[in-house]
Backbone as CSV, one residue per row, in Angstrom:
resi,resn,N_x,N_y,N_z,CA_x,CA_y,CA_z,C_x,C_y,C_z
1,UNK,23.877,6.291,-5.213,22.660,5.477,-5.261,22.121,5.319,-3.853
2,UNK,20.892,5.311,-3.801,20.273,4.896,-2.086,20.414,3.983,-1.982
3,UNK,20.612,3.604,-0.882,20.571,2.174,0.058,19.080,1.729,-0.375
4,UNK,19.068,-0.117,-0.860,18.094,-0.474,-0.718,17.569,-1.206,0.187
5,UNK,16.377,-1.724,-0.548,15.824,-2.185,1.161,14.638,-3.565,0.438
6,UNK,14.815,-4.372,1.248,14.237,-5.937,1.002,13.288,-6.202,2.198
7,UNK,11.814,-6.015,1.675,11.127,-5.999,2.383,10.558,-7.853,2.775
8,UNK,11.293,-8.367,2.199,10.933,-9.756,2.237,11.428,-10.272,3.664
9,UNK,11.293,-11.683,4.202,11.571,-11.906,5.264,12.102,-13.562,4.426
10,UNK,13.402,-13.505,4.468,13.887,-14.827,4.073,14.455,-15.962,4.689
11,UNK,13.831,-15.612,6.167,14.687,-16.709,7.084,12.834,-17.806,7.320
12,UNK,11.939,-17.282,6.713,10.531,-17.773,6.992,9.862,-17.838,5.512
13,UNK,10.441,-18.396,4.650,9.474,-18.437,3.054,8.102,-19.418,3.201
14,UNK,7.091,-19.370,2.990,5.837,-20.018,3.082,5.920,-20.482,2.255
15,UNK,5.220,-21.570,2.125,4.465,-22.302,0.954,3.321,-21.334,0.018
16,UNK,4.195,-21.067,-1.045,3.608,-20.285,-1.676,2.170,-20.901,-2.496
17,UNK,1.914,-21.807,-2.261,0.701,-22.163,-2.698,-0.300,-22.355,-1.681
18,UNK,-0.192,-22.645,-0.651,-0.962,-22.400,0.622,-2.267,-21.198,0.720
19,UNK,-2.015,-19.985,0.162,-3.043,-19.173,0.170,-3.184,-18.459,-0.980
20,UNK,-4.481,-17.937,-1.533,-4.299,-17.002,-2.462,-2.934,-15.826,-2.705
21,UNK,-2.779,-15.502,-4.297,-1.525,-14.333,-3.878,-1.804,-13.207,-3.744
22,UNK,-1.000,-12.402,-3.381,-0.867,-11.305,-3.564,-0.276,-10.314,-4.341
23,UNK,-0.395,-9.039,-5.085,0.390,-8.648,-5.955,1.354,-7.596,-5.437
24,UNK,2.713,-8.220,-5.131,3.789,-7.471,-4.513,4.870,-7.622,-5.770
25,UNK,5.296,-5.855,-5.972,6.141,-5.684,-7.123,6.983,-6.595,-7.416
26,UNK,7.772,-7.149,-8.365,8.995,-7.588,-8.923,10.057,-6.369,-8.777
27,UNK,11.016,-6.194,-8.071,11.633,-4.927,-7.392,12.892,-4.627,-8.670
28,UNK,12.512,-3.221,-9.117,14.073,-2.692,-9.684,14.483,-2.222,-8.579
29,UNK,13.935,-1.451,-7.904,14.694,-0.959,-6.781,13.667,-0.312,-5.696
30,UNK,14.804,-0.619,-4.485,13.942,-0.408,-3.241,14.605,0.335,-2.450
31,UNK,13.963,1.302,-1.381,13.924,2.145,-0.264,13.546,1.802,1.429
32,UNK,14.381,2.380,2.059,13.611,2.087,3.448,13.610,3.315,4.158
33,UNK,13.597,3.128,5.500,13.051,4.515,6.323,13.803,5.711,5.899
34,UNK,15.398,5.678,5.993,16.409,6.575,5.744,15.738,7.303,3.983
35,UNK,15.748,6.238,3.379,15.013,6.937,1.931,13.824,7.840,2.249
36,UNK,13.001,7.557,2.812,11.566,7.523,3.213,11.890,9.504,4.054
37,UNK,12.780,9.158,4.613,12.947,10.785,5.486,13.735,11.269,4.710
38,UNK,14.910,11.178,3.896,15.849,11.974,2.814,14.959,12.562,1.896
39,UNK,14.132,11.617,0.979,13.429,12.404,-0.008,14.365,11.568,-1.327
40,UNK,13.738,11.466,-2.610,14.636,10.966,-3.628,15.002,11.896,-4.343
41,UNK,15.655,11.810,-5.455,16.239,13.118,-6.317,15.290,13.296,-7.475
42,UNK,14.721,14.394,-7.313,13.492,14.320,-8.424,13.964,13.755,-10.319
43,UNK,15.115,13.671,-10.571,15.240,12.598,-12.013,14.819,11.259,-11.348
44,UNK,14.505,10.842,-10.315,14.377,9.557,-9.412,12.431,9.738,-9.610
45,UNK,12.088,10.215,-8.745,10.614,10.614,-8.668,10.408,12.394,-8.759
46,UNK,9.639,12.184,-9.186,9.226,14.040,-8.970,8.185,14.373,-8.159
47,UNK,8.295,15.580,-7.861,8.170,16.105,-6.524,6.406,15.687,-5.699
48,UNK,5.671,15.797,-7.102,4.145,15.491,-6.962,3.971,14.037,-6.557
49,UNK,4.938,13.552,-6.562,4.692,11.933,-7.003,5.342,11.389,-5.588
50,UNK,6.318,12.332,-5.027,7.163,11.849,-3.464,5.929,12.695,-2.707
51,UNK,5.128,13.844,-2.324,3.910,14.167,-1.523,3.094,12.810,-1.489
52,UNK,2.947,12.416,-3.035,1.896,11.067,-2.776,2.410,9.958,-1.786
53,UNK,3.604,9.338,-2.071,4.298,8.353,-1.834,5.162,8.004,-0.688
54,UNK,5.318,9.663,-0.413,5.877,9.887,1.021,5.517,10.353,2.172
55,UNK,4.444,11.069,2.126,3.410,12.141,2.789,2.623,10.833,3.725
56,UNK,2.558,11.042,4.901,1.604,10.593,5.553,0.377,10.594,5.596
57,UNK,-0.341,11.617,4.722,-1.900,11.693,4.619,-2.246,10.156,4.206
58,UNK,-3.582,10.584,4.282,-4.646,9.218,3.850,-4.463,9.168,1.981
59,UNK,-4.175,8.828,1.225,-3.994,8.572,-0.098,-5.044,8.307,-0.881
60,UNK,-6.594,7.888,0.227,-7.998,7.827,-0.386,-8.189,9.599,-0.271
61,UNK,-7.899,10.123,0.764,-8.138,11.760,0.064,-7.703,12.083,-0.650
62,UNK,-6.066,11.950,-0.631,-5.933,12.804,-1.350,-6.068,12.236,-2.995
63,UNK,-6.493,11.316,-3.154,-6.946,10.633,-5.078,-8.299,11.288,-5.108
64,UNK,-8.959,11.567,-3.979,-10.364,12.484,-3.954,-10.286,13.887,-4.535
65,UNK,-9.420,14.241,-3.938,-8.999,15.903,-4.321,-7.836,15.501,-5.690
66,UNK,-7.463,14.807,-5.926,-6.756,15.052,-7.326,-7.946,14.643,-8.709
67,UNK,-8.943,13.750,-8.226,-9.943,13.575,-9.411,-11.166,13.816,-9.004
68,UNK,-11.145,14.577,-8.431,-12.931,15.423,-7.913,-13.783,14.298,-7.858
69,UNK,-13.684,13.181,-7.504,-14.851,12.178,-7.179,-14.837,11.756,-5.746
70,UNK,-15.650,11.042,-5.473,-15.012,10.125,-4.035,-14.440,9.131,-4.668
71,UNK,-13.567,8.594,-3.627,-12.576,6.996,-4.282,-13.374,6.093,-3.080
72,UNK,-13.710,5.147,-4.254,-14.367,3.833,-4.218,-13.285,2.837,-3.979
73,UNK,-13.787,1.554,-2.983,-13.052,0.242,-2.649,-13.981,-1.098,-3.265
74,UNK,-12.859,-1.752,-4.349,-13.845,-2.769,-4.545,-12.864,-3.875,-3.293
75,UNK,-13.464,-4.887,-2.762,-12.710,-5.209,-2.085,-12.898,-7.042,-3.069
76,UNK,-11.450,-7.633,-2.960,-11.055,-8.612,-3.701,-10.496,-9.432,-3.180
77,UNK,-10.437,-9.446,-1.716,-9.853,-11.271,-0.923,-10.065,-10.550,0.296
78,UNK,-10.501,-11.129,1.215,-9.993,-11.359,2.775,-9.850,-12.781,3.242
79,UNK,-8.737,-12.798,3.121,-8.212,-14.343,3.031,-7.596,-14.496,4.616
80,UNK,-7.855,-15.896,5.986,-6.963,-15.735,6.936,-6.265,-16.566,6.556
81,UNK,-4.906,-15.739,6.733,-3.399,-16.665,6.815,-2.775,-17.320,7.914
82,UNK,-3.832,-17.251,9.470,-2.959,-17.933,10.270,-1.522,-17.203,10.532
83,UNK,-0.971,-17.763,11.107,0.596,-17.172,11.666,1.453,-16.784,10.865
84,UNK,0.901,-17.374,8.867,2.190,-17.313,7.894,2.418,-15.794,7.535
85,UNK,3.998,-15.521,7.291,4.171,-14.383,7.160,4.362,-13.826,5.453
86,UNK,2.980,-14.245,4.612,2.706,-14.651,3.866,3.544,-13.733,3.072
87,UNK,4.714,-13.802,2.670,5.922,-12.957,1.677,5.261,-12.116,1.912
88,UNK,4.624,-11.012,2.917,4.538,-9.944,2.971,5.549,-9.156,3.620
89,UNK,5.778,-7.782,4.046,7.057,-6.924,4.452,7.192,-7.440,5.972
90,UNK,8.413,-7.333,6.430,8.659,-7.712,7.921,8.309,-7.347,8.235
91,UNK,7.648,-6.487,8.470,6.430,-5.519,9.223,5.641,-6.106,9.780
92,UNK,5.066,-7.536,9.103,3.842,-8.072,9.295,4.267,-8.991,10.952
93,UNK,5.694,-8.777,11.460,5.856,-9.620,12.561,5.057,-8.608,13.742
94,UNK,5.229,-7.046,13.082,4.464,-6.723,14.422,2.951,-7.211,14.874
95,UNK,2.340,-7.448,13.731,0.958,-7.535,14.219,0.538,-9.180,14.731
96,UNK,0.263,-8.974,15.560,-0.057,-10.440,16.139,-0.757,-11.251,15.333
97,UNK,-0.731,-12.625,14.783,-1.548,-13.545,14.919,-2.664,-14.156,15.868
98,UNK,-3.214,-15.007,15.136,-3.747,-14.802,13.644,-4.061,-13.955,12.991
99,UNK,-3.538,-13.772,11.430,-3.814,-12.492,11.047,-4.979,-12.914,9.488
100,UNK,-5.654,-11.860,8.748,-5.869,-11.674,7.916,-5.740,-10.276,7.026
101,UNK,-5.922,-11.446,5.602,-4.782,-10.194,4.799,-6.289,-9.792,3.688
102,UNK,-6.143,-8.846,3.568,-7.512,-7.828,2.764,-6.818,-7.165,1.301
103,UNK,-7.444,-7.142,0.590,-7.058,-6.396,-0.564,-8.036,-5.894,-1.482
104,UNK,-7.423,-4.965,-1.957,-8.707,-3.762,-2.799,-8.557,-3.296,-3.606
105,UNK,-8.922,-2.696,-4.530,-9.001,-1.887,-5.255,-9.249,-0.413,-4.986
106,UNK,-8.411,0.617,-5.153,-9.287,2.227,-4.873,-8.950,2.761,-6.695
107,UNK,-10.698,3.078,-6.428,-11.078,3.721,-7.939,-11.888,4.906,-7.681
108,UNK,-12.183,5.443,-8.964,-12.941,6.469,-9.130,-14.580,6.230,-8.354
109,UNK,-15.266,6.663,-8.357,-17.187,6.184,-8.822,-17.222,6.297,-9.613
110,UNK,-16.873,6.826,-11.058,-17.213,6.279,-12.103,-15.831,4.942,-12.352
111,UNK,-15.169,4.618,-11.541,-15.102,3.269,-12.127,-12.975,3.010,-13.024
112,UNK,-12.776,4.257,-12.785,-10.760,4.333,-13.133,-10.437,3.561,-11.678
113,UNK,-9.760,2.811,-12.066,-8.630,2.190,-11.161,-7.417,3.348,-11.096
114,UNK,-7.028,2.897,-9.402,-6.258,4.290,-9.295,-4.746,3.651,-8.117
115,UNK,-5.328,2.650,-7.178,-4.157,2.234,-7.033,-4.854,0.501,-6.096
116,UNK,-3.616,-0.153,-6.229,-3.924,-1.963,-4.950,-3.465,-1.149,-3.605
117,UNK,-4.040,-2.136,-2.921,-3.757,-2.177,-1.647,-3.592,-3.835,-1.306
118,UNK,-2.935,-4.155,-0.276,-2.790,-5.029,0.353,-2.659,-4.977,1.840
119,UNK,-3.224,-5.244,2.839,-3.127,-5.399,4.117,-2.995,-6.328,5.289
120,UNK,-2.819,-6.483,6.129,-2.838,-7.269,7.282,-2.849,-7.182,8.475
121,UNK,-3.995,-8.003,9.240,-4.710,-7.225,10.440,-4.685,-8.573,11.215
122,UNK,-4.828,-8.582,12.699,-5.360,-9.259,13.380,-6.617,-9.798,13.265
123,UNK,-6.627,-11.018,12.889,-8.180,-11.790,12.719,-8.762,-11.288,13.760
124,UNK,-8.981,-11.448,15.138,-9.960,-10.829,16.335,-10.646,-9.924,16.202
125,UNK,-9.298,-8.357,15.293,-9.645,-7.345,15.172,-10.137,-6.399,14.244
126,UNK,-10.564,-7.083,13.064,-11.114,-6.732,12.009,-12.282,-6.490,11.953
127,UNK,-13.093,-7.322,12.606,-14.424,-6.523,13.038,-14.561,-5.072,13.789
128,UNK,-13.608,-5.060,14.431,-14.037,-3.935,15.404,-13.505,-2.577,14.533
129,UNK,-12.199,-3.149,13.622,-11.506,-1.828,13.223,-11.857,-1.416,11.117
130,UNK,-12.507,-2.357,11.220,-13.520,-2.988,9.261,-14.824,-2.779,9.898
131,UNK,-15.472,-2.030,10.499,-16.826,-2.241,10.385,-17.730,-2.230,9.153
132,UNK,-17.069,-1.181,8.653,-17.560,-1.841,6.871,-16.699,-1.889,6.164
133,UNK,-16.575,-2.996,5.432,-15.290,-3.604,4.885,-15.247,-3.084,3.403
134,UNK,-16.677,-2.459,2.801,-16.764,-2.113,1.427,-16.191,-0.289,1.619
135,UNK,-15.470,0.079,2.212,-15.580,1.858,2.213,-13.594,1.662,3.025
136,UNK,-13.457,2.627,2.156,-11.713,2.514,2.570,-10.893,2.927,3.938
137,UNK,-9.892,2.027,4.423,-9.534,2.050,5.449,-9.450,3.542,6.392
138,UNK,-8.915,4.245,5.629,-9.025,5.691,6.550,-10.457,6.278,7.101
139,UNK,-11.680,6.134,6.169,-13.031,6.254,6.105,-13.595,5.285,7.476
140,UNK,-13.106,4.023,7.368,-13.723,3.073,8.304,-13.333,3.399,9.807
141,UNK,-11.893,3.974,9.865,-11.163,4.343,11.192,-11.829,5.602,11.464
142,UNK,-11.572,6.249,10.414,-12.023,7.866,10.827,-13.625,8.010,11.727
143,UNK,-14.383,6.807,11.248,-16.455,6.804,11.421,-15.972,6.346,13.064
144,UNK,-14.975,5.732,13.786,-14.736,5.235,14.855,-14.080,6.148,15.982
145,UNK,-13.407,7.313,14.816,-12.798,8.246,16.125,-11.529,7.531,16.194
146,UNK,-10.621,6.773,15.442,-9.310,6.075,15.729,-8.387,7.060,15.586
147,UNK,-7.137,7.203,16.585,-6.437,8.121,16.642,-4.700,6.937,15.592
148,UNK,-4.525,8.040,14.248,-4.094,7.083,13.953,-2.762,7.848,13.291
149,UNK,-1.386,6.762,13.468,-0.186,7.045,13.069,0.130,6.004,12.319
150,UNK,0.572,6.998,10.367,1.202,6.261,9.139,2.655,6.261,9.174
151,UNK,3.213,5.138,9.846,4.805,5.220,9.728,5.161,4.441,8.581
152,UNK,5.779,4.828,7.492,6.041,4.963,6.186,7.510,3.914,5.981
153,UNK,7.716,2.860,5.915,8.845,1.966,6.118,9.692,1.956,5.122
154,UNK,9.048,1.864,4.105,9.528,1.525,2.340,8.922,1.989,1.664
155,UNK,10.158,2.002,0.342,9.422,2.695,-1.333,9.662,1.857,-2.376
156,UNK,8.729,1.217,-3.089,9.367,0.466,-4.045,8.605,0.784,-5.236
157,UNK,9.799,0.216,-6.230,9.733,0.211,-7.505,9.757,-0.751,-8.272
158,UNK,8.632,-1.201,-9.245,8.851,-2.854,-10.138,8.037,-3.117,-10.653
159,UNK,7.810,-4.497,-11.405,6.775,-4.486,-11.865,6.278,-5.802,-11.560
160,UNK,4.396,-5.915,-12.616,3.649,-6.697,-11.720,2.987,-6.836,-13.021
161,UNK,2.734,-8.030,-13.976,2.036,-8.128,-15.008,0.208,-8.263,-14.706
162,UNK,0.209,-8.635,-13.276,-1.644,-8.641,-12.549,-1.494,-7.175,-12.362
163,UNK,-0.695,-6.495,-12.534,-1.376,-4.810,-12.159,-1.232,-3.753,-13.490
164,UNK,-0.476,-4.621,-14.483,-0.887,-3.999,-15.921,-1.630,-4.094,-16.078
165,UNK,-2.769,-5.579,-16.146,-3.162,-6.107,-16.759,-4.965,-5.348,-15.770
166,UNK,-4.434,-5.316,-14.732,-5.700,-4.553,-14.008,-6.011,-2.784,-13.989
167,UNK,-4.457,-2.485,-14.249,-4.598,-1.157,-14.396,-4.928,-0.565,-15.452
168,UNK,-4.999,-1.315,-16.687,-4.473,-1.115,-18.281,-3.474,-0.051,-18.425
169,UNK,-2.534,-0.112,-17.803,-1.024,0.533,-17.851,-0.383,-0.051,-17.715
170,UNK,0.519,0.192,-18.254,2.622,-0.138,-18.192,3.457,-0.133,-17.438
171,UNK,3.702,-0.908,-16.818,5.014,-0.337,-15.892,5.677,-0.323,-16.030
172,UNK,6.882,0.345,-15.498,7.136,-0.119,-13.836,6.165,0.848,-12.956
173,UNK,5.900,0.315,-12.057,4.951,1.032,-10.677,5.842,1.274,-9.552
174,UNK,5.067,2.337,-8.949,5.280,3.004,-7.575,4.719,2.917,-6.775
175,UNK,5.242,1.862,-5.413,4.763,1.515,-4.687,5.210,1.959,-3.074
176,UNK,4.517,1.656,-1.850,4.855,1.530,-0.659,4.540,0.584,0.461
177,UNK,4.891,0.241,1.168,4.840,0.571,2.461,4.738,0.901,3.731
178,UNK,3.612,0.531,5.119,3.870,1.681,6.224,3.371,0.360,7.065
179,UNK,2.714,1.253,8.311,2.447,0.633,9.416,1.685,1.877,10.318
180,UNK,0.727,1.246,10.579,-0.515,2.109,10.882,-0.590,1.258,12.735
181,UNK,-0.331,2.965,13.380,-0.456,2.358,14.922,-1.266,3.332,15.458
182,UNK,-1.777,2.511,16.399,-3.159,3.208,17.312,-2.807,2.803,18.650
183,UNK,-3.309,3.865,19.398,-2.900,3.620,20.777,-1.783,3.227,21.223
184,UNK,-0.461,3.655,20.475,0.599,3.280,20.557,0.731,2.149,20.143
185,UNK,-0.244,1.211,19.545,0.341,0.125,19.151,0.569,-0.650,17.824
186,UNK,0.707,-1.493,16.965,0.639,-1.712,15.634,-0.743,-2.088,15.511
187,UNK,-1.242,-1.646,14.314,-2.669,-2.382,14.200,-2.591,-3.089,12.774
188,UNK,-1.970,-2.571,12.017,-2.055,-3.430,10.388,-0.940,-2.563,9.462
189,UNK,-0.779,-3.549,8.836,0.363,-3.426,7.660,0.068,-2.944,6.698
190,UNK,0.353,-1.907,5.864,-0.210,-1.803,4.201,0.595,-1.723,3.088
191,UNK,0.712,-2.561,1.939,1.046,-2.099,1.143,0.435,-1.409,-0.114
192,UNK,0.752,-0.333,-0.748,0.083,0.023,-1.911,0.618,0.153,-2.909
193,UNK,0.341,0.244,-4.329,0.747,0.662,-5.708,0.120,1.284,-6.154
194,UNK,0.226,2.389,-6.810,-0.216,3.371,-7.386,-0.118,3.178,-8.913
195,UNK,-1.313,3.811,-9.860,-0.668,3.552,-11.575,-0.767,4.524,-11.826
196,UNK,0.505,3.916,-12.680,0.486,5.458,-13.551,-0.499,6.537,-14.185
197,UNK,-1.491,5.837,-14.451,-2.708,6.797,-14.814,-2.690,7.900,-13.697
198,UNK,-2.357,8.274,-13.021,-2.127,9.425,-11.768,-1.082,10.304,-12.511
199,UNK,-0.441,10.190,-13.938,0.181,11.332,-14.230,-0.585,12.521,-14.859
200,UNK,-1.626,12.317,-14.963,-2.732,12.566,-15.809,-3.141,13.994,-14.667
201,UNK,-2.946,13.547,-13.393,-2.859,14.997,-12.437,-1.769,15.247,-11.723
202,UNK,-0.937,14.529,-11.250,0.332,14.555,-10.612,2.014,15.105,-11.391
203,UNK,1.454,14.962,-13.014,2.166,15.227,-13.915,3.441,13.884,-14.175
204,UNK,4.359,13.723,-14.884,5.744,12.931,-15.122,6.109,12.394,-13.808
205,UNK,6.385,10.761,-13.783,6.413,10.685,-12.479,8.169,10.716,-12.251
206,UNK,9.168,11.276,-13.526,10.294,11.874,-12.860,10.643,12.889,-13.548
207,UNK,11.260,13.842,-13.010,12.313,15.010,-14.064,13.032,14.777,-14.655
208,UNK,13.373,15.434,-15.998,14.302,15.391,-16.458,15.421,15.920,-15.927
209,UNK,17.015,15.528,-16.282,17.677,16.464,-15.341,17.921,17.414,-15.793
């Protein structure tokens, strides 16, 4: 079995009523960097489904090139959290406070939900690095010329009855993870989930053995 991995930070629990939530899996099981560079055993994930999940590309392309549309951002909170490390992944200690946390939707243009996002950025720096906050993060960096590195932390697996219920699918979901640095430095946290409706081009999201 892989080593798992607890992206929570339990020496700092917030007041979970303090800010809007967020939808972070209910974990069957979790991964960290060592997973992240091994690769899983395709009865685990299959092979189309670890390129998505593990691959450093931008994930708004490549849902572009798997459903011939552009992928659309509806965007659904930018909430500031101040210093709290709002049960998001330890990750979030790199980025300085005050931070704010963003979340979205990426869909079709005609309108399929395709996967959440969740993020967290330096309040200061969201203007400069969101210049438009409606068009997806790689799109917004890319219009700026940002020279940018996806270091890939975690993989998780679980479920989330706000992402059935938004995806109109079933889970369990496949989720991640990373940390996006510029200029050598951290700039924001992301997590994403993907739905299953992506088997539809990616094929079974495991092998049989």
């Amino acid at each position: 079995m892989t080593a798992t991995f607890n992206p929570k930070d339990s020496k700092r629990a917030p007041n979970p009523h303090r800010y809007p939530t967020w939808h972070a899996l209910t974990p069957i099981w979790e991964g960290g960097e060592e997973t992240v560079a091994q690769g899983l055993p395709h009865t685990q994930l299959a092979p189309a489904w670890q390129i998505l999940l593990l691959g450093d590309g931008s994930p708004t392309r490549h849902l572009k090139l798997l459903t011939g549309e552009p992928t659309a951002v509806d965007v659904i909170d930018m909430s500031p959290i101040g210093l709290s490390d709002d049960r998001a992944p330890q990750l979030i200690e790199a980025v300085p406070g005050p931070r704010l946390r963003r979340q979205v939707w990426l869909r079709t243009a005609s309108g399929q939900r395709l996967a959440y996002a969740a993020s967290w950025w330096q309040t200061s720096m969201v203007d400069e690095y969101l210049q438009n906050k409606s068009i997806p993060i790689w799109d917004s960096l890319s219009q700026i010329h940002a020279e940018l590195y996806r270091d890939i932390q975690g993989i998780h697996y679980g479920h989330s009855e706000a992402l059935e219920a938004a995806f109109g699918e079933k889970g369990p979901f496949w989720g991640r993870h990373y940390l996006f640095w510029h200029r050598k430095k951290p700039m924001t946290v992301i997590y994403e989930v993907f739905s299953p409706y992506l088997t539809k081009y990616l094929g079974p999201m495991r092998l049989e053995g």
